[in-house]
Biopython code that builds the backbone (N, CA, C, O; Angstrom):
import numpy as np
from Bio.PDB.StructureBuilder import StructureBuilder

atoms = [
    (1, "UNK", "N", (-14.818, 48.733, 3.679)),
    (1, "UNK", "CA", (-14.009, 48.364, 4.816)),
    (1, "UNK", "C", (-13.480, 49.647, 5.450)),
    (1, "UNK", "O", (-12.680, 50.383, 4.872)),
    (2, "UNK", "N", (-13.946, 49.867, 6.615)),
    (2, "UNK", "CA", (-13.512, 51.200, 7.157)),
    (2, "UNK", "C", (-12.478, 50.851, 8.191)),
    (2, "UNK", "O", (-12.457, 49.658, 8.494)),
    (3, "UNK", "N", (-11.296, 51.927, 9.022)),
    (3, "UNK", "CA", (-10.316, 51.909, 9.195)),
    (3, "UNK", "C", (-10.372, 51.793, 10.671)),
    (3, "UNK", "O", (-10.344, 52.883, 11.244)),
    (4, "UNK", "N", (-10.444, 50.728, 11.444)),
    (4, "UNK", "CA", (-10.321, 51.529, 12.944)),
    (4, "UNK", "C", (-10.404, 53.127, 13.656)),
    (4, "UNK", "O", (-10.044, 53.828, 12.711)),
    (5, "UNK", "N", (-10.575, 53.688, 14.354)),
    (5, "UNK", "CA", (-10.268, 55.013, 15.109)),
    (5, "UNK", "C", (-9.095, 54.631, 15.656)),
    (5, "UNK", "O", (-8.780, 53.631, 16.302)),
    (6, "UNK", "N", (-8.505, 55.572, 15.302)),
    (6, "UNK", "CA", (-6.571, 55.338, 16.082)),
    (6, "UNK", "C", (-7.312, 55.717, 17.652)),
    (6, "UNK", "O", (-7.048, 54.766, 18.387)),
    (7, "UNK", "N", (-7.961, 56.541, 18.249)),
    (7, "UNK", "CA", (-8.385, 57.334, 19.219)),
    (7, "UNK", "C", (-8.997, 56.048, 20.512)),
    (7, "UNK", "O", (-9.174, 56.078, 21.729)),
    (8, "UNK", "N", (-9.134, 55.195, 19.615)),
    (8, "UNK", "CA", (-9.685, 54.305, 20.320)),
    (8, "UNK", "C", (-8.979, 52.946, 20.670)),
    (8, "UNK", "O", (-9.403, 52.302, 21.629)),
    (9, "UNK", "N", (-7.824, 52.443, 19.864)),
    (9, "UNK", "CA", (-6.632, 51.682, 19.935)),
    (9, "UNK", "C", (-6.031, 51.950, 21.006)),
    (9, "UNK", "O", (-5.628, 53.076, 21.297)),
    (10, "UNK", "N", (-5.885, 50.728, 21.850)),
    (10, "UNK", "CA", (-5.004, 50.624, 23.018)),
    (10, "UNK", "C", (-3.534, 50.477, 22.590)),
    (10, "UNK", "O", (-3.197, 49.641, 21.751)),
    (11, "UNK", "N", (-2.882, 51.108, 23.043)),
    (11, "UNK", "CA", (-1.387, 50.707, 22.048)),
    (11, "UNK", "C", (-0.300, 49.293, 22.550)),
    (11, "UNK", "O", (-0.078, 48.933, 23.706)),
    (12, "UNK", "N", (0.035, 48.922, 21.767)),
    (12, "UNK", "CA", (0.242, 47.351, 21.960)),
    (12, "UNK", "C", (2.157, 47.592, 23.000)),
    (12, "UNK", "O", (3.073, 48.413, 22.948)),
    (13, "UNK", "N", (1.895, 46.474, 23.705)),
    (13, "UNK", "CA", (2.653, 46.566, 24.862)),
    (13, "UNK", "C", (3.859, 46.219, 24.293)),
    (13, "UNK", "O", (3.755, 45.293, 23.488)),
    (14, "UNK", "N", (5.648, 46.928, 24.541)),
    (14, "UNK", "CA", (6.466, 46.755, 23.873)),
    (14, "UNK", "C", (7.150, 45.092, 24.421)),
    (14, "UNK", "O", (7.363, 44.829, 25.605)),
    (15, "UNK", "N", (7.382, 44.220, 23.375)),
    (15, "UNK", "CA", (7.647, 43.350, 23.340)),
    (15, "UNK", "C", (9.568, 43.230, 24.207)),
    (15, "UNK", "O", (10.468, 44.070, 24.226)),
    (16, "UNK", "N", (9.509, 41.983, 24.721)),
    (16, "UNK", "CA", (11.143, 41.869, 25.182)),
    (16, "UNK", "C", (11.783, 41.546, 23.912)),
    (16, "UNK", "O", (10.954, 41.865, 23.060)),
    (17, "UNK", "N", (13.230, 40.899, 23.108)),
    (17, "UNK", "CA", (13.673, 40.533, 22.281)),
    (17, "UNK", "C", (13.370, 39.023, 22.664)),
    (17, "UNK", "O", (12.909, 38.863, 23.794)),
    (18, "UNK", "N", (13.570, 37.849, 21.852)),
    (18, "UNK", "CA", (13.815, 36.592, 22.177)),
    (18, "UNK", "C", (14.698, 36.202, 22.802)),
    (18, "UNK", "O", (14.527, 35.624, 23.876)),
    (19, "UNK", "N", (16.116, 36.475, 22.162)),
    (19, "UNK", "CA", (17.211, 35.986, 23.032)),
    (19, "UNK", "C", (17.443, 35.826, 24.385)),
    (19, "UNK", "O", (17.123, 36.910, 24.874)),
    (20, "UNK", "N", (17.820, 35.085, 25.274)),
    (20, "UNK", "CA", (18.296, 35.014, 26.501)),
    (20, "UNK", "C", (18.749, 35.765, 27.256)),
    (20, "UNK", "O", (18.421, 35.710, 28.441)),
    (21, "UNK", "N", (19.809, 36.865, 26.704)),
    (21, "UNK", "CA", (20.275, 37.919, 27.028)),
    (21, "UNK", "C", (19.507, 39.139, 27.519)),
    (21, "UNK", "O", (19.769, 40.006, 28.353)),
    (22, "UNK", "N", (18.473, 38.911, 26.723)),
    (22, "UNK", "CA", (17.466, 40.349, 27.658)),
    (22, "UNK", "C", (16.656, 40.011, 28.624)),
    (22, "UNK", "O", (16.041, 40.692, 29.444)),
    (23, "UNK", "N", (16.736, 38.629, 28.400)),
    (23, "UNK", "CA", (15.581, 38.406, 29.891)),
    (23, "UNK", "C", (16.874, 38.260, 30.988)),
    (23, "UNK", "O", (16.353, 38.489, 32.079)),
    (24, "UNK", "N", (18.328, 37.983, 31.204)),
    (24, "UNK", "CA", (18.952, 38.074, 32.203)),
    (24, "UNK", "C", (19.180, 39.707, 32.481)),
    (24, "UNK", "O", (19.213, 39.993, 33.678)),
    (25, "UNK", "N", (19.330, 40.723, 31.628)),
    (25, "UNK", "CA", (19.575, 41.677, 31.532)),
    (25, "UNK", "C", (18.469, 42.512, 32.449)),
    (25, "UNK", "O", (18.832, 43.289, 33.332)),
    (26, "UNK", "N", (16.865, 42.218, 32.084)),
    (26, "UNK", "CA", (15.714, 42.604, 32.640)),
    (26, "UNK", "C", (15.627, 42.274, 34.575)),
    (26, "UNK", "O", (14.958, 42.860, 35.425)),
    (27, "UNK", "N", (16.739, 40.951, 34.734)),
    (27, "UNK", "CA", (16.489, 40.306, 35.814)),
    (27, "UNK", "C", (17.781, 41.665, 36.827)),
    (27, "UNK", "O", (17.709, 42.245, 37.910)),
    (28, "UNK", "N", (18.521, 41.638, 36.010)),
    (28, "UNK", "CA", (19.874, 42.581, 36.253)),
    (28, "UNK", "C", (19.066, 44.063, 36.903)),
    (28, "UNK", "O", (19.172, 44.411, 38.079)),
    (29, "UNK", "N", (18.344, 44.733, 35.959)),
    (29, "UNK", "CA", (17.559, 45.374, 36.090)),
    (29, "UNK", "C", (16.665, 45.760, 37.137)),
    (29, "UNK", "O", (16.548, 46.836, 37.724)),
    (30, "UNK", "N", (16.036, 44.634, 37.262)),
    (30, "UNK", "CA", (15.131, 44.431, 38.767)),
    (30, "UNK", "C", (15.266, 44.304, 39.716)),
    (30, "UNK", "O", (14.376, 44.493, 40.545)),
    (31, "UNK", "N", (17.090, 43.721, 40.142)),
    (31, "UNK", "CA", (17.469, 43.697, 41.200)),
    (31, "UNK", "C", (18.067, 45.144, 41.617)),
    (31, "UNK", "O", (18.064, 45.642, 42.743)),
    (32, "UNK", "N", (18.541, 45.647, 40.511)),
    (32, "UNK", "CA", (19.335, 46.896, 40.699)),
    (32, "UNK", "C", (18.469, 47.637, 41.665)),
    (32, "UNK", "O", (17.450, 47.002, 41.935)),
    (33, "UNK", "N", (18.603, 49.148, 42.453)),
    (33, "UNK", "CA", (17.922, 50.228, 42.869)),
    (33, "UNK", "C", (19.028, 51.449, 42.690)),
    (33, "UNK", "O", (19.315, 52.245, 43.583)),
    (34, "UNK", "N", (19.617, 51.436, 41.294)),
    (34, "UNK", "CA", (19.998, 52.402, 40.887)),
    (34, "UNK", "C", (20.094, 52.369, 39.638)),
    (34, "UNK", "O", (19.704, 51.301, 39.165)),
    (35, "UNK", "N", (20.579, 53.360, 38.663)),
    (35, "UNK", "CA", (20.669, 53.550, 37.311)),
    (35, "UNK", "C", (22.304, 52.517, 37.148)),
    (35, "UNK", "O", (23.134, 52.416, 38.051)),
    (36, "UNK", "N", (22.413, 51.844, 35.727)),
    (36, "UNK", "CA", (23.407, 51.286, 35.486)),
    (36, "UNK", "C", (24.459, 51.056, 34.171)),
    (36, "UNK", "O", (24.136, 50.881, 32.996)),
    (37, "UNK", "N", (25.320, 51.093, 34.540)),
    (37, "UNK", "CA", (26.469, 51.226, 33.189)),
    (37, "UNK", "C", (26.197, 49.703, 32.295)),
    (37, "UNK", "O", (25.382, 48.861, 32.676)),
    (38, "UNK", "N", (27.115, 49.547, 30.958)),
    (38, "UNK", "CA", (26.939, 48.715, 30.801)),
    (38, "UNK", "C", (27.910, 47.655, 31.138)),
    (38, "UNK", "O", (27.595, 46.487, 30.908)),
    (39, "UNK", "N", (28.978, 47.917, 31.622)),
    (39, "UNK", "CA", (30.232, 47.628, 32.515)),
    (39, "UNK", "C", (29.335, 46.675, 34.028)),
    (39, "UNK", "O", (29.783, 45.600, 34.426)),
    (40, "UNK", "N", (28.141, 47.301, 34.630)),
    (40, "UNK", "CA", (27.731, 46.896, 35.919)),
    (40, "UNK", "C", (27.019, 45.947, 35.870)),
    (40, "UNK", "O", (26.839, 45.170, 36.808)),
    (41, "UNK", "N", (26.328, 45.844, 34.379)),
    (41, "UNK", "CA", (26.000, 44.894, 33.940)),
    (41, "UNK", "C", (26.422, 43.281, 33.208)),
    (41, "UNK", "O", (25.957, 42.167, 32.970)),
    (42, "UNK", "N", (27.533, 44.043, 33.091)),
    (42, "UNK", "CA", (28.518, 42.545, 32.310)),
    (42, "UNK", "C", (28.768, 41.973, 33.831)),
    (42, "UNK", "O", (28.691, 40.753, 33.978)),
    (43, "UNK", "N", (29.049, 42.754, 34.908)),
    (43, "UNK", "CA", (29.564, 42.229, 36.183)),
    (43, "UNK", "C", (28.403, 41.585, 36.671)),
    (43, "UNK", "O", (28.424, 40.355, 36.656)),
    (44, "UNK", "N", (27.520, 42.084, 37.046)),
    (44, "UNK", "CA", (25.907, 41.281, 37.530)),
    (44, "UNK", "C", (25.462, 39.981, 37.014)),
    (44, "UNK", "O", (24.984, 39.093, 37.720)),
    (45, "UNK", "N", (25.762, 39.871, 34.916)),
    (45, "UNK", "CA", (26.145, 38.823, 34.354)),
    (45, "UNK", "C", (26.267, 37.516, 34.038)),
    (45, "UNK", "O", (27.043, 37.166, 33.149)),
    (46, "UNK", "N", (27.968, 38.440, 35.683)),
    (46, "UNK", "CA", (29.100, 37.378, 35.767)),
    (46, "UNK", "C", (29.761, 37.146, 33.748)),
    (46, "UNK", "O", (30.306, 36.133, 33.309)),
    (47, "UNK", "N", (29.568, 37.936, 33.260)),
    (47, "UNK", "CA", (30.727, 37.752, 32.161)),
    (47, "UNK", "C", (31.918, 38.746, 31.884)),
    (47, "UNK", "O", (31.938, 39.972, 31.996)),
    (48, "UNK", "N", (32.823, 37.942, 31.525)),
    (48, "UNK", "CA", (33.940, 38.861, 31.356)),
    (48, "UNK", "C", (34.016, 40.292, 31.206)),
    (48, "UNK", "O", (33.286, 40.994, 30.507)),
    (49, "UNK", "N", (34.972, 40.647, 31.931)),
    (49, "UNK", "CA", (34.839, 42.292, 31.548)),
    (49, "UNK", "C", (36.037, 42.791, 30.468)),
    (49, "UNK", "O", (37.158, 43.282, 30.599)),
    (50, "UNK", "N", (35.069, 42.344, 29.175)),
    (50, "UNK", "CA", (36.269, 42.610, 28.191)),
    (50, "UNK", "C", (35.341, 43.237, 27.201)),
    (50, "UNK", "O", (34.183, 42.930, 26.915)),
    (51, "UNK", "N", (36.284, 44.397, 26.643)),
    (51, "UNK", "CA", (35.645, 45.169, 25.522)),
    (51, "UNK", "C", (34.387, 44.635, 24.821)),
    (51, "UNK", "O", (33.345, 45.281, 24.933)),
    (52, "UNK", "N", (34.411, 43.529, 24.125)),
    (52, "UNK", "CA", (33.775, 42.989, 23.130)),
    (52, "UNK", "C", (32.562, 43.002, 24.062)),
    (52, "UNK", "O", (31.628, 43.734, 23.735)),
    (53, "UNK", "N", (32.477, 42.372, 25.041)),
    (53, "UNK", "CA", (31.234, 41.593, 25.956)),
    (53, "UNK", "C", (30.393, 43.045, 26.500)),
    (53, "UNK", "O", (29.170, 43.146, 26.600)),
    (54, "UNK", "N", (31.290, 43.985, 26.776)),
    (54, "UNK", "CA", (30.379, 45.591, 27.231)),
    (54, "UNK", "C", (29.888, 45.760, 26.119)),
    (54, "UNK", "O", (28.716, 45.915, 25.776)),
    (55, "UNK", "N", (31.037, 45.719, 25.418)),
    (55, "UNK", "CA", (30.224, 46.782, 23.886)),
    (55, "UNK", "C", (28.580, 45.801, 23.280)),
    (55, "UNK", "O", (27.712, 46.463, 22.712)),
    (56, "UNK", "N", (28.439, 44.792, 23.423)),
    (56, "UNK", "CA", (27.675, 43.919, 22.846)),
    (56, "UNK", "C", (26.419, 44.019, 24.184)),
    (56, "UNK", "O", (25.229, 43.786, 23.973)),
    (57, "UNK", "N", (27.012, 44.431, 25.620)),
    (57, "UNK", "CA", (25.744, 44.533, 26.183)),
    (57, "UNK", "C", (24.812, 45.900, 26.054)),
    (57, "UNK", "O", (23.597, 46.079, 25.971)),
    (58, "UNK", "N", (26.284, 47.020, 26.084)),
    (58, "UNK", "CA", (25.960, 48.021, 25.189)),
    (58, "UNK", "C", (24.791, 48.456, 24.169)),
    (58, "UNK", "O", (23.997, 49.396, 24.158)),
    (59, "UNK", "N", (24.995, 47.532, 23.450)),
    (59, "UNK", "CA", (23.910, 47.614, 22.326)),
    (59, "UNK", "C", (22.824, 46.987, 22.762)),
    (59, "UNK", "O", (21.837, 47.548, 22.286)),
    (60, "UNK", "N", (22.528, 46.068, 23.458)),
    (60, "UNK", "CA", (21.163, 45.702, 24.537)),
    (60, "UNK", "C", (20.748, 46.261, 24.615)),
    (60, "UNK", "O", (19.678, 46.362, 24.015)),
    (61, "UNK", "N", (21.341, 47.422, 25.677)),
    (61, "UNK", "CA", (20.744, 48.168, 26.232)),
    (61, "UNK", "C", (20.117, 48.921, 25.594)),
    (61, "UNK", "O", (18.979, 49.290, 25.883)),
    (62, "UNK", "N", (20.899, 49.348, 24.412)),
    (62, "UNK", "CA", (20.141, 50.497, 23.177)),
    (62, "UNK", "C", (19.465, 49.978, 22.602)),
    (62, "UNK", "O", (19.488, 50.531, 21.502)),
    (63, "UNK", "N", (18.812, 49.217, 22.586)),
    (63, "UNK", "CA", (17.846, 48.293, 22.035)),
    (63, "UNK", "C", (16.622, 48.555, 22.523)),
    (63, "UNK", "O", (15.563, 48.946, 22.034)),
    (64, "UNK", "N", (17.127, 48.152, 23.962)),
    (64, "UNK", "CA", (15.637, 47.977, 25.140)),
    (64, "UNK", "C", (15.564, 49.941, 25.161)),
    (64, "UNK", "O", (14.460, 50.485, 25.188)),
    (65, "UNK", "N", (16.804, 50.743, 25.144)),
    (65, "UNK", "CA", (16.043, 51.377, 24.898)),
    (65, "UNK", "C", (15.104, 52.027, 23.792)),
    (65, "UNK", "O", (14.107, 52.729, 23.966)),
    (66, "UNK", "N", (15.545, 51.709, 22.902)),
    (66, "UNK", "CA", (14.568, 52.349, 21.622)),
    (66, "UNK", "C", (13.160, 51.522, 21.484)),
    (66, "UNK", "O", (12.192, 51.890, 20.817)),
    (67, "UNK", "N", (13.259, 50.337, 22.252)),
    (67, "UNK", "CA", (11.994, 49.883, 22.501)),
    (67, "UNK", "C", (10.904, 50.439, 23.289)),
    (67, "UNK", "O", (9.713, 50.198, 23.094)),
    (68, "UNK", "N", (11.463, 51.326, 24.341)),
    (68, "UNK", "CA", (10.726, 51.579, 25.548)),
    (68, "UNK", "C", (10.811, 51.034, 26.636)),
    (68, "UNK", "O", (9.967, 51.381, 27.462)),
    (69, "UNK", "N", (11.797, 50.032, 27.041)),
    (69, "UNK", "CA", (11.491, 49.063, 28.003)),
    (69, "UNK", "C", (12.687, 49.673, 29.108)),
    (69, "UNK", "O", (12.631, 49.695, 30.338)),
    (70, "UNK", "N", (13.763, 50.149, 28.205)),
    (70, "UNK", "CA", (14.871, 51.187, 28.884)),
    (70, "UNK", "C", (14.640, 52.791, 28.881)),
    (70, "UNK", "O", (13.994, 53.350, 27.994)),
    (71, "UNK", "N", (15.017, 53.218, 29.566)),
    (71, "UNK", "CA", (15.323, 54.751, 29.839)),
    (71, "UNK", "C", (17.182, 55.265, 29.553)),
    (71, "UNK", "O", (17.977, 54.784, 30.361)),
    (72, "UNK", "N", (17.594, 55.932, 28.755)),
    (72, "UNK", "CA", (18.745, 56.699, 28.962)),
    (72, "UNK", "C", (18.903, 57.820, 29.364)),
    (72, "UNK", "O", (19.221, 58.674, 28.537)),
    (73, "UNK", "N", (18.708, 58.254, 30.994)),
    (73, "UNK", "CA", (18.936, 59.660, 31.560)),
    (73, "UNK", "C", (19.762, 60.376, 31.428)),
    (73, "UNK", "O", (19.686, 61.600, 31.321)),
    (74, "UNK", "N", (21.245, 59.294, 31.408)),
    (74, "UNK", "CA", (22.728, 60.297, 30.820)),
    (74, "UNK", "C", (23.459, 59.300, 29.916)),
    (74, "UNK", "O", (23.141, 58.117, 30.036)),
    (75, "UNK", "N", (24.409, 59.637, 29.017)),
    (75, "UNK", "CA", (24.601, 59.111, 27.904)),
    (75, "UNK", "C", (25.434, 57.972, 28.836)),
    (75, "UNK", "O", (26.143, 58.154, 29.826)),
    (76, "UNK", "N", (25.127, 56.923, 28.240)),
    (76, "UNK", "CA", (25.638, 55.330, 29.005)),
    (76, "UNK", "C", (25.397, 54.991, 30.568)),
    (76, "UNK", "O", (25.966, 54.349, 31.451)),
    (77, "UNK", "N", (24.332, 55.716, 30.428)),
    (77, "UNK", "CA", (23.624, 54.997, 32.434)),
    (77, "UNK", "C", (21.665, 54.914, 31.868)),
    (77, "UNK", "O", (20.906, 55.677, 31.270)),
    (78, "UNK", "N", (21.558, 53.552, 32.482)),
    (78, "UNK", "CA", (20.498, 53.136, 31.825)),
    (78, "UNK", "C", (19.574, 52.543, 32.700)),
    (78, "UNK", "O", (20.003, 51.513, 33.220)),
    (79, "UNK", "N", (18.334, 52.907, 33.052)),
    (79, "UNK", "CA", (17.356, 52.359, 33.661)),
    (79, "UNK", "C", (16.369, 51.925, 33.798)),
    (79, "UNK", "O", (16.153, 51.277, 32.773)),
    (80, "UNK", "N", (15.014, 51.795, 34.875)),
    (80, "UNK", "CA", (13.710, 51.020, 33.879)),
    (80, "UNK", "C", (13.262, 52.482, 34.121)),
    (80, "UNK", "O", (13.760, 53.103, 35.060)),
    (81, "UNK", "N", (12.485, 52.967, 33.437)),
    (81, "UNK", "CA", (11.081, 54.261, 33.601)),
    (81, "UNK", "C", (10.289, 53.756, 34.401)),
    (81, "UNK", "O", (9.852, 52.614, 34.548)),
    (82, "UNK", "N", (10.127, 54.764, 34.943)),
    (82, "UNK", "CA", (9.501, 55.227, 36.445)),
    (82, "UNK", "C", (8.487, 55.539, 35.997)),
    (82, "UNK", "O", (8.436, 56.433, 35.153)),
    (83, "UNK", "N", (7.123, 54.740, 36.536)),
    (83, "UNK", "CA", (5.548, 55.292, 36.345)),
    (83, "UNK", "C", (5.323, 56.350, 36.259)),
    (83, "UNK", "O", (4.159, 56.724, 36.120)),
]
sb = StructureBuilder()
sb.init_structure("model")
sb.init_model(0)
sb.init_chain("A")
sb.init_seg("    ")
for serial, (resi, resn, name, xyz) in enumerate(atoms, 1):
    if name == "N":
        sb.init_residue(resn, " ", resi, " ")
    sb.init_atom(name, np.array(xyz, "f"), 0.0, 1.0, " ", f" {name:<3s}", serial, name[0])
structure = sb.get_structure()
């Protein structure tokens, strides 16, 4: 049984999370035409702007980005990557 060529593997497309939250987040995203806090995002939302609810979109965001699906250009402003 021989091993694939890595050289030749298309690399598999990064997945969204399940939850609900990243596909409104993605929609947040698409409307935007600028880079965004996670504060601009609880507002876009429409959920409270209270500690708990940033900090928790917060971590979304760091999510999507360690996935690839986000960009962090400056520490807490977050966007999609640019072709």
């Amino acid at each position: 049984m021989a091993l694939p060529d890595p050289s030749t593997s298309t690399p598999t497309a990064t997945k969204l999370p399940e939850h609900p939250a990243y596909r409104q987040i993605m929609a947040v995203f698409a409307a935007a035409d600028a880079p965004l806090r996670a504060r601009a995002v609880c507002e876009a939302m429409d959920l409270e702007i209270a500690p708990s609810n940033v900090n928790n979109v917060r971590l979304k965001l760091k999510r999507l980005v360690e996935r690839g699906i986000l960009t962090e250009p400056e520490q807490g402003l977050f966007t999609q990557p640019r072709p």
